[in-house]
VOBA-1610 file (N, C-alpha, C; in pm, whole numbers, padded with zeros to 5 digits, always signed):
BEGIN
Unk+01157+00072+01298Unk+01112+00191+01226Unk+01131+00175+01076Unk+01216+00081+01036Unk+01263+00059+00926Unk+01127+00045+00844Unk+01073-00084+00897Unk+00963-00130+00801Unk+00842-00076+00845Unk+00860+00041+00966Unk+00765+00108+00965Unk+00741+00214+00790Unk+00810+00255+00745Unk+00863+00337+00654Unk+00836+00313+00549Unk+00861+00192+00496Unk+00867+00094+00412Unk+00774+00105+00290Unk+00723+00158+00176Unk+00653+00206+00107Unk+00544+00304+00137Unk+00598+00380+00202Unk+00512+00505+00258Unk+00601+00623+00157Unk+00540+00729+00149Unk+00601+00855+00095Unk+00591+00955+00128Unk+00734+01005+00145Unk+00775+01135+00253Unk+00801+01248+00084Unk+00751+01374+00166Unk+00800+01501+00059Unk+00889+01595+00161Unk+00941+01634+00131Unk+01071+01696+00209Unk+01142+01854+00105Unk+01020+01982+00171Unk+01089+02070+00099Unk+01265+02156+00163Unk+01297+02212+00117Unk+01448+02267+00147Unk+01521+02170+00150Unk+01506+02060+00068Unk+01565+01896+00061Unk+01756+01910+00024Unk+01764+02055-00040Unk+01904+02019-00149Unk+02037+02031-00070Unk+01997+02116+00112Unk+02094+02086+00187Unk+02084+02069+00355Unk+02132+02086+00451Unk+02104+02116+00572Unk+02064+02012+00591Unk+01916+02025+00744Unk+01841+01978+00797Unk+01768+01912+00656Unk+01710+01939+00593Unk+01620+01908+00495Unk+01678+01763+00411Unk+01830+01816+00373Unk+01869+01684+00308Unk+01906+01581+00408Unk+01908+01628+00556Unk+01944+01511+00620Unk+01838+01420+00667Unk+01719+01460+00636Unk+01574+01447+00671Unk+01554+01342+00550Unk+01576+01346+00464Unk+01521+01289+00319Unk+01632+01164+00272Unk+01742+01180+00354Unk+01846+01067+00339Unk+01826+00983+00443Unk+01732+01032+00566Unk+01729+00950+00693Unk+01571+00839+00636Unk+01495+00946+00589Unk+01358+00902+00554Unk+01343+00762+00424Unk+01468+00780+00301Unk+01507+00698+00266Unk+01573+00586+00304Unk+01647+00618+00412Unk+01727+00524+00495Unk+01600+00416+00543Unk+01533+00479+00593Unk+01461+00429+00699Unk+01320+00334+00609Unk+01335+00332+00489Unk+01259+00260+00389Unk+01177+00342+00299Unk+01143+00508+00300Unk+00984+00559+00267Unk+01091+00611+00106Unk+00997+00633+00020Unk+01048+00655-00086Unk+01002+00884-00118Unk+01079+00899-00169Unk+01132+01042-00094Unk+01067+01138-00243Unk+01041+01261-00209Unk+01060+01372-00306Unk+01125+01448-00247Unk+01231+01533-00302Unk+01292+01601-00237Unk+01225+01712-00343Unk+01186+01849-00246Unk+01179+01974-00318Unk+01296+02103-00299Unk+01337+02168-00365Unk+01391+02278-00338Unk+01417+02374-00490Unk+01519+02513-00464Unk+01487+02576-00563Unk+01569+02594-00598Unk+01693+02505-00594Unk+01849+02454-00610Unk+01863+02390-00681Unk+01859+02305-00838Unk+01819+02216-00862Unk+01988+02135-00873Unk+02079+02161-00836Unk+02211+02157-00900Unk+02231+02052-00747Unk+02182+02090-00658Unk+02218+02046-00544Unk+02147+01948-00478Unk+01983+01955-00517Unk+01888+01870-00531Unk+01903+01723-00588Unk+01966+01761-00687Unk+02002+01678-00787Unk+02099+01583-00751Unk+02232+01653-00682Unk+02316+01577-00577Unk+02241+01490-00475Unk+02180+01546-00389Unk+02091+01460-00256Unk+02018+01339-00330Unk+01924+01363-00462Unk+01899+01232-00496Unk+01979+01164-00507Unk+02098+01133-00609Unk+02227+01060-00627Unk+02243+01031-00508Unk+02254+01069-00358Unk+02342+01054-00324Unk+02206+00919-00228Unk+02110+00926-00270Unk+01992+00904-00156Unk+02010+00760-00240Unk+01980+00788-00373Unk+01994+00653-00480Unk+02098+00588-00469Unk+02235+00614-00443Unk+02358+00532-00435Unk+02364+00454-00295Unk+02304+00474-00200Unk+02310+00419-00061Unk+02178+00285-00077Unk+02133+00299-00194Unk+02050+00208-00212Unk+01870+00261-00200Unk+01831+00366-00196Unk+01723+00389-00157Unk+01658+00513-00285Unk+01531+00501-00298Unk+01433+00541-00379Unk+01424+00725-00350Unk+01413+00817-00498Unk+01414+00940-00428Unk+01380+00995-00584Unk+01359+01129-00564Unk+01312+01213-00682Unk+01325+01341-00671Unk+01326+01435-00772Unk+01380+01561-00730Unk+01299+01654-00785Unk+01195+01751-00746Unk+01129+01839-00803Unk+01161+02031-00747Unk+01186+02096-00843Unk+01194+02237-00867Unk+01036+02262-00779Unk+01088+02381-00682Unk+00950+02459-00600Unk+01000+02540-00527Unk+00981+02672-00542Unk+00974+02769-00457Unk+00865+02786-00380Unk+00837+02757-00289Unk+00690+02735-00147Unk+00657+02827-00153Unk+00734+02954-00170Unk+00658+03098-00162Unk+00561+03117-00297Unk+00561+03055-00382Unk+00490+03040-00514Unk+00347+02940-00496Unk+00245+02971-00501Unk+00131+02905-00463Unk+00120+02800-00614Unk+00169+02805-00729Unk+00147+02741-00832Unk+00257+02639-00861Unk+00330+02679-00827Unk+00459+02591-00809Unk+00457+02487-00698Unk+00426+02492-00596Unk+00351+02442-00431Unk+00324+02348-00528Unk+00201+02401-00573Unk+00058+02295-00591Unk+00136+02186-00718Unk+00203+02257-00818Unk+00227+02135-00926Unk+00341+02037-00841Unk+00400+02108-00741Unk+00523+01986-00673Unk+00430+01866-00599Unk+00307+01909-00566Unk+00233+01804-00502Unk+00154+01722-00568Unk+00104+01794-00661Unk+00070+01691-00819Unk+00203+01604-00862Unk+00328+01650-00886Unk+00471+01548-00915Unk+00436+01440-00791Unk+00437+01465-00680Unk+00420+01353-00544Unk+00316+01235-00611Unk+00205+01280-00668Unk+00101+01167-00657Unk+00104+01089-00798Unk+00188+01203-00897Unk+00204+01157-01048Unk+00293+01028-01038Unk+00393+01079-00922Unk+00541+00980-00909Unk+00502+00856-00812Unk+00423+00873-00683Unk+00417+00727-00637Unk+00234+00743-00588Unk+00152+00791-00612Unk+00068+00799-00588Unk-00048+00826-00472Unk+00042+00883-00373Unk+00006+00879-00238Unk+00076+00992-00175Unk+00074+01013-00042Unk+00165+01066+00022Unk+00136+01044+00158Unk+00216+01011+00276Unk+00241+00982+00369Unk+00211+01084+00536Unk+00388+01151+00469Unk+00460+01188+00538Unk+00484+01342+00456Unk+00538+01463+00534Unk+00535+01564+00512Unk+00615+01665+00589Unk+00771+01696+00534Unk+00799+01749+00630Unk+00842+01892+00595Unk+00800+01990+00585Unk+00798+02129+00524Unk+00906+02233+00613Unk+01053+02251+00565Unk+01113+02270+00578Unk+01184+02416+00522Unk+01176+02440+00367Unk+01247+02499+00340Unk+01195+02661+00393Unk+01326+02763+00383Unk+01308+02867+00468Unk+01439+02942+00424Unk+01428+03069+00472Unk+01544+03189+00495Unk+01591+03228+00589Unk+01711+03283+00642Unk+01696+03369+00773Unk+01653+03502+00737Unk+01627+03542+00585Unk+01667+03726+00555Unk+01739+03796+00609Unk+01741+03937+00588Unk+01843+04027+00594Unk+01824+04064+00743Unk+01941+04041+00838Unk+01943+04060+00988Unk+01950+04213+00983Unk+01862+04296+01025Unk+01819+04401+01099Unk+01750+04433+01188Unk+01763+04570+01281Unk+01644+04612+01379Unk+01540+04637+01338Unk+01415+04623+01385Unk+01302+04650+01311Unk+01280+04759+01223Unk+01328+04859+01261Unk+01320+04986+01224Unk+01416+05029+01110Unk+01464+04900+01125Unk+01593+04908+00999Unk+01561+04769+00919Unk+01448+04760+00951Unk+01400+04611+00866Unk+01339+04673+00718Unk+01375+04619+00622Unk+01306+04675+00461Unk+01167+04638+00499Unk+01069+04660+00411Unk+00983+04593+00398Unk+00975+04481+00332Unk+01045+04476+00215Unk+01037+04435+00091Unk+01155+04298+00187Unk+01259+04290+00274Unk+01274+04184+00301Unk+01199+04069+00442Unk+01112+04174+00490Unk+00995+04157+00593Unk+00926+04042+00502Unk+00844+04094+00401Unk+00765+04021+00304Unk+00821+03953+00281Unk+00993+03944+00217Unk+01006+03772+00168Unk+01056+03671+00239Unk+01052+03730+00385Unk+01094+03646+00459Unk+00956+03602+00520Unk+00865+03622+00534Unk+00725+03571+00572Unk+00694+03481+00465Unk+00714+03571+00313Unk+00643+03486+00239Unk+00687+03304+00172Unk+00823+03333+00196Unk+00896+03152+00227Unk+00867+03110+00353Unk+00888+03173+00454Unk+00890+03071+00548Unk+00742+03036+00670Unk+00651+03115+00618Unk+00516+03121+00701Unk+00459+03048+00542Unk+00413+03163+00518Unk+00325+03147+00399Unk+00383+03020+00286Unk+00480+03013+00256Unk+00508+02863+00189Unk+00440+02753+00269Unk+00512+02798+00413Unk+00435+02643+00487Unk+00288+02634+00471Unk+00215+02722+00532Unk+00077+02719+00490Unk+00012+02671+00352Unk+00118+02722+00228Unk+00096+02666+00099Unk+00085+02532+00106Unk+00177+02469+00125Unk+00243+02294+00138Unk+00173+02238+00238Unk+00102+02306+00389Unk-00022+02198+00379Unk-00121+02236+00337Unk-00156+02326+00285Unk-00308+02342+00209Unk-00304+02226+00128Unk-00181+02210+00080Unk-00191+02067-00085Unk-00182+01941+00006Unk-00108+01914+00125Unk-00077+01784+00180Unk-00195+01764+00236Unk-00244+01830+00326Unk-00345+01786+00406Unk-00515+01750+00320Unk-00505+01760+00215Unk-00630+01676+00138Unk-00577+01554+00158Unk-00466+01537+00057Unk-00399+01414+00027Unk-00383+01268+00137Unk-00386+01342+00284Unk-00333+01261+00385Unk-00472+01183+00423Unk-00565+01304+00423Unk-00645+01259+00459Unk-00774+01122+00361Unk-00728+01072+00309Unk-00752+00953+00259Unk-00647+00846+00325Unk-00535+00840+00367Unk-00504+00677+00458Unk-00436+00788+00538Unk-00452+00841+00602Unk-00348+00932+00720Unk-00236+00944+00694Unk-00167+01048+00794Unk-00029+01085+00784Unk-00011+01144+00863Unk+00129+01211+00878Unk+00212+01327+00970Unk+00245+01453+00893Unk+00231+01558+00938Unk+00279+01650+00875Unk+00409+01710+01011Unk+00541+01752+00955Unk+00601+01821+01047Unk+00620+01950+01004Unk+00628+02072+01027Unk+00642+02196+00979Unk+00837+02243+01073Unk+00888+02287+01015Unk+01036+02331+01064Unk+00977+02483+01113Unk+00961+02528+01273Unk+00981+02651+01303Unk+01136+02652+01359Unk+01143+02675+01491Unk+01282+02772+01549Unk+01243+02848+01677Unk+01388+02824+01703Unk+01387+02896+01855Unk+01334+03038+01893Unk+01355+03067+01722Unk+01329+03254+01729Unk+01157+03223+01711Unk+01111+03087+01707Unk+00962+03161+01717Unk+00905+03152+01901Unk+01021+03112+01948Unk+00982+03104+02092Unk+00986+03198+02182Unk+01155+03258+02101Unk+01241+03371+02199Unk+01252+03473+02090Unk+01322+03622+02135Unk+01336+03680+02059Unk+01450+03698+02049Unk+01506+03710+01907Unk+01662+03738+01840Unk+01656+03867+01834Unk+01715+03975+01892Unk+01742+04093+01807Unk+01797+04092+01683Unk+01778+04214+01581Unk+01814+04204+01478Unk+01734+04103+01324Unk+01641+04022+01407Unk+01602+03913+01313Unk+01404+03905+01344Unk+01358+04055+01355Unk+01211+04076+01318Unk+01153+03994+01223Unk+01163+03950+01077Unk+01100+03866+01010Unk+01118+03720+01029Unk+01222+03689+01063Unk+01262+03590+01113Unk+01227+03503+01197Unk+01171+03542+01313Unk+01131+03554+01446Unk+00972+03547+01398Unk+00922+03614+01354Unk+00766+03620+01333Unk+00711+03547+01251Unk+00818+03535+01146Unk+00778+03356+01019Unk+00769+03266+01127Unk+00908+03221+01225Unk+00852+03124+01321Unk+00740+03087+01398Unk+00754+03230+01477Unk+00680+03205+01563Unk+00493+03205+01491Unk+00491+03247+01391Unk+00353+03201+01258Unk+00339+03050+01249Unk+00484+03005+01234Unk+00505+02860+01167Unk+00410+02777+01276Unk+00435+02795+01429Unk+00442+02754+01530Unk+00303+02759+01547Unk+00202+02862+01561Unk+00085+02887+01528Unk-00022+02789+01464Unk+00052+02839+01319Unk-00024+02734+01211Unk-00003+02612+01264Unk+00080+02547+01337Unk+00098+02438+01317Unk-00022+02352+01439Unk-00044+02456+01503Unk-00121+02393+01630Unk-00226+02406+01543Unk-00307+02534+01507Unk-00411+02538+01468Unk-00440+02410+01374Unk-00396+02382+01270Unk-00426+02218+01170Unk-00430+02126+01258Unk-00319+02084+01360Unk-00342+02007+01432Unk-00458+01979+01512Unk-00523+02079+01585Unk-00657+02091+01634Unk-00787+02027+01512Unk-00756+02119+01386Unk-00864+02093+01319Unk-00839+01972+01215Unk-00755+01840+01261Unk-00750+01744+01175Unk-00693+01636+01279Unk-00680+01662+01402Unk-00667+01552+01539Unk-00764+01433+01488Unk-00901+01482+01445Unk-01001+01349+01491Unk-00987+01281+01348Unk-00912+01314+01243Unk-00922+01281+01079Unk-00782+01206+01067Unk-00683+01169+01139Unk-00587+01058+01076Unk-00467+01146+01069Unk-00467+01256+01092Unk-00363+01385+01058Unk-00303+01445+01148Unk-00199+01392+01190Unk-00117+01454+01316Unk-00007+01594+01247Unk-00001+01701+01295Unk+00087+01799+01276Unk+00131+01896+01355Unk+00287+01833+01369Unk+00389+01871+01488Unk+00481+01979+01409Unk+00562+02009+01482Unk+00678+02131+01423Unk+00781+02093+01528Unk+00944+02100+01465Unk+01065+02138+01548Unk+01098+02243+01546Unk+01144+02265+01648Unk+01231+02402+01645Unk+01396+02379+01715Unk+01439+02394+01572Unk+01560+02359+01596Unk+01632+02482+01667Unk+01759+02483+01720Unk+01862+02545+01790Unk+01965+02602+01690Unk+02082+02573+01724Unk+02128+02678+01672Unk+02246+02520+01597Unk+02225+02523+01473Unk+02243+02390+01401Unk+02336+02379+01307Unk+02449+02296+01249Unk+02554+02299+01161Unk+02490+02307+01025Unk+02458+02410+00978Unk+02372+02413+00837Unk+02415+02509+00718Unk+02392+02500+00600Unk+02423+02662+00610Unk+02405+02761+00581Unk+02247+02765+00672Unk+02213+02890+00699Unk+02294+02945+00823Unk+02384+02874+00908Unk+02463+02923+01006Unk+02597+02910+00957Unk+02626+02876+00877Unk+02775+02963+00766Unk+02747+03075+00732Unk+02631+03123+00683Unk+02655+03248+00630Unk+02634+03363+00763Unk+02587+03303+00826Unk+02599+03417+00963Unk+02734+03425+01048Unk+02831+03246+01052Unk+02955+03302+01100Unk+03064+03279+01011Unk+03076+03285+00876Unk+03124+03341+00747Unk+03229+03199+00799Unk+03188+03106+00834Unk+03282+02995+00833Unk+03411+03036+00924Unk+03420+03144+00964Unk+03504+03170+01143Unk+03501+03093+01214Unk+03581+03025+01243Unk+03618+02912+01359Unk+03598+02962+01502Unk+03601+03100+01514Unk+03595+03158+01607Unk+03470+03212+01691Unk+03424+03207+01544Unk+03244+03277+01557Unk+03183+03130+01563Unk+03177+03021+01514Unk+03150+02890+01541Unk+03171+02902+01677Unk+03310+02862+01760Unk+03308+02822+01881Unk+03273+02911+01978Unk+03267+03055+01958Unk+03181+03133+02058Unk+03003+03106+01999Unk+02934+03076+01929Unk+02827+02985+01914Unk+02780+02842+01996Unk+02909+02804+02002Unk+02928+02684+02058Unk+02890+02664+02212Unk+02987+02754+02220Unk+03037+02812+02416Unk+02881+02855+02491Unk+02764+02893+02372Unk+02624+02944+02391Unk+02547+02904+02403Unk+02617+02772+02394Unk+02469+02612+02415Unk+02551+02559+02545Unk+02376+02542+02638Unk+02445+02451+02759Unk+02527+02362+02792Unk+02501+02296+02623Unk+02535+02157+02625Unk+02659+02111+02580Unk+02692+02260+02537Unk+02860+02284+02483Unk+02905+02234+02309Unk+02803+02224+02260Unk+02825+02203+02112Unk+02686+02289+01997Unk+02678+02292+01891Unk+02583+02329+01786Unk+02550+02224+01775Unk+02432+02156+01673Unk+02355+02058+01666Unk+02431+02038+01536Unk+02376+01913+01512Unk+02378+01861+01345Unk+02274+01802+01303Unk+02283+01843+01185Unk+02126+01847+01111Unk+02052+01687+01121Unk+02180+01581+01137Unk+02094+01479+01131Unk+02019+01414+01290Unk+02055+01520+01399Unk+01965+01531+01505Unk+01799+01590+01519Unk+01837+01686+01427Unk+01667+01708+01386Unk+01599+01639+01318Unk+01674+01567+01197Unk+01617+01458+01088Unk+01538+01319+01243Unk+01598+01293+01271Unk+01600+01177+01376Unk+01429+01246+01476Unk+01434+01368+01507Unk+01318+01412+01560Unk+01216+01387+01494Unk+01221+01457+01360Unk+01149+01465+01248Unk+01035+01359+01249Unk+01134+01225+01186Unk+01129+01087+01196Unk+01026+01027+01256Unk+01072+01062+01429Unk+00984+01055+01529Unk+00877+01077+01525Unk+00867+01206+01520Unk+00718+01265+01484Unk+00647+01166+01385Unk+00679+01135+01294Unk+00605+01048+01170Unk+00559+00976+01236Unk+00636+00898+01352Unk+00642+00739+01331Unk+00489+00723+01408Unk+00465+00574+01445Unk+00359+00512+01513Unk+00401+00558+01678Unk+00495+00594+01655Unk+00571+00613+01850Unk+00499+00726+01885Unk+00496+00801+01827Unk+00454+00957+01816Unk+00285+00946+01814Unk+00211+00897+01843Unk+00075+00824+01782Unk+00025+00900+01839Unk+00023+00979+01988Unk-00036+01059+02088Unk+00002+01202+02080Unk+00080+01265+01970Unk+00184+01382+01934Unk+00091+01420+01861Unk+00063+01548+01865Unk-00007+01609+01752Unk-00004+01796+01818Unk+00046+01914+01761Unk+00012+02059+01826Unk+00168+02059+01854Unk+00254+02001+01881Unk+00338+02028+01975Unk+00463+02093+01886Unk+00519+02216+01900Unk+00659+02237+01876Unk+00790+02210+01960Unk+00802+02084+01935Unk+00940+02030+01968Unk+01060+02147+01970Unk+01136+02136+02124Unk+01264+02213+02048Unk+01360+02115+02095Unk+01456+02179+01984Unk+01594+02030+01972Unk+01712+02194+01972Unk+01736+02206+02120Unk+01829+02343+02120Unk+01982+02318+02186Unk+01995+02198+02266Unk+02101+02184+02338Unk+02073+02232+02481Unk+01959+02262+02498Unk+01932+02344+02621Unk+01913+02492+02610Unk+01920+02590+02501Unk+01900+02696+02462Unk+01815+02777+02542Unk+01685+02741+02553Unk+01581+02825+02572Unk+01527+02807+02712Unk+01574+02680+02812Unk+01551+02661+02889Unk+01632+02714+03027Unk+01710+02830+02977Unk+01783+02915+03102Unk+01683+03020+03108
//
């Protein structure tokens, strides 16, 4: 897989922590030379260093996905910086403010759609020209909540299960053009967007824990490793599909 990788170029938004940076350190690992996007730049900035000190090629560009102008100039930086693009794995996201529907704002309804649906849709509107001159993969990050339903987490749940959507639909309409586009849906994962839900409680962790079949939470560099997959030549027959990587979650 190594030299599968090997001067190809991966963009990797929500790059500055989590799943995202473990995605963009694996993708470097693995030979492809990296943009990392996010709207962190302090932390961004770290993941390159840290992508560059292990020996491997990386770059760091400012983008909020929910911004259609910002999107588009991070994908202009991609072609300014190595001229191509590959690989695509559109990641970054929120959980928003956990409420019942009825106790859902609007105003955090909207910004939780508008990062985590509508960004994605942004980021391939710009990738999917691009690919389509020598092919590529696109992966989109949905979630379990676009499968099942979370109480308490209405926007949440419906960005996914959108994500999940979009992702078949491109896939359908770019199968016969060189353009495969899959989605994971990760489980319930060491990130931390799941610190701030169990405030770093050891307690609230291991009753999390106790909730997967499989008797543990994931770590982010188990989804990176899916991710991956999806890109690779292995995956050659993959295209529509939302992967879930849950521990067994969804399958009781």
């Amino acid at each position: 897989m190594s030299e599968e990788f090997t001067n190809r170029v991966a963009f990797v938004t929500g790059a500055a922590s989590g799943i995202g940076r473990a995605t963009a350190e694996l993708f470097a690992e693995r030979g492809a030379k990296v943009v990392l996007g996010d709207i962190t730049e302090d932390a961004g900035a770290d993941a390159v260093a840290a992508i560059k000190a292990a020996g491997g090629e990386a770059t760091f560009v400012s983008v909020d996905v929910s911004d259609a102008e910002q999107v588009e100039a991070a994908i202009e930086s991609v072609i300014a910086t190595y001229g191509r693009l590959d690989y695509a794995f559109n990641n970054a996201g929120i959980e928003g403010v956990p409420a019942p529907t009825a106790d859902c704002t609007v105003e955090n309804f909207q910004n939780t759609i508008a990062v985590n649906l509508t960004g994605t849709f942004l980021c391939m509107k710009g990738e999917l020209p691009l690919m389509l001159e020598n092919g590529g993969a696109i992966v989109n990050c949905a979630s379990i909540a676009g499968l099942v339903g979370f109480g308490g987490s209405p926007a949440y749940c419906a960005s996914k299960g959108g994500v999940i959507q979009l992702t078949k639909t491109a896939a359908l309409e770019y199968a016969d053009k060189g353009v495969r586009v899959n989605a994971v849906c990760p489980g319930i994962i060491e990130t931390p967007m799941v610190d701030r839900f169990t405030h770093g409680d050891p307690e609230a962790v291991g009753q999390l824990a106790a909730g997967e079949p499989i008797g543990r939470i994931g770590a982010p560099g188990e989804i990176a490793e899916a991710v991956l997959w999806l890109c690779s030549d292995a995956a050659s027959f993959v295209t529509g599909h939302p992967m879930v990587i849950d521990g067994g979650w969804v399958a009781r």
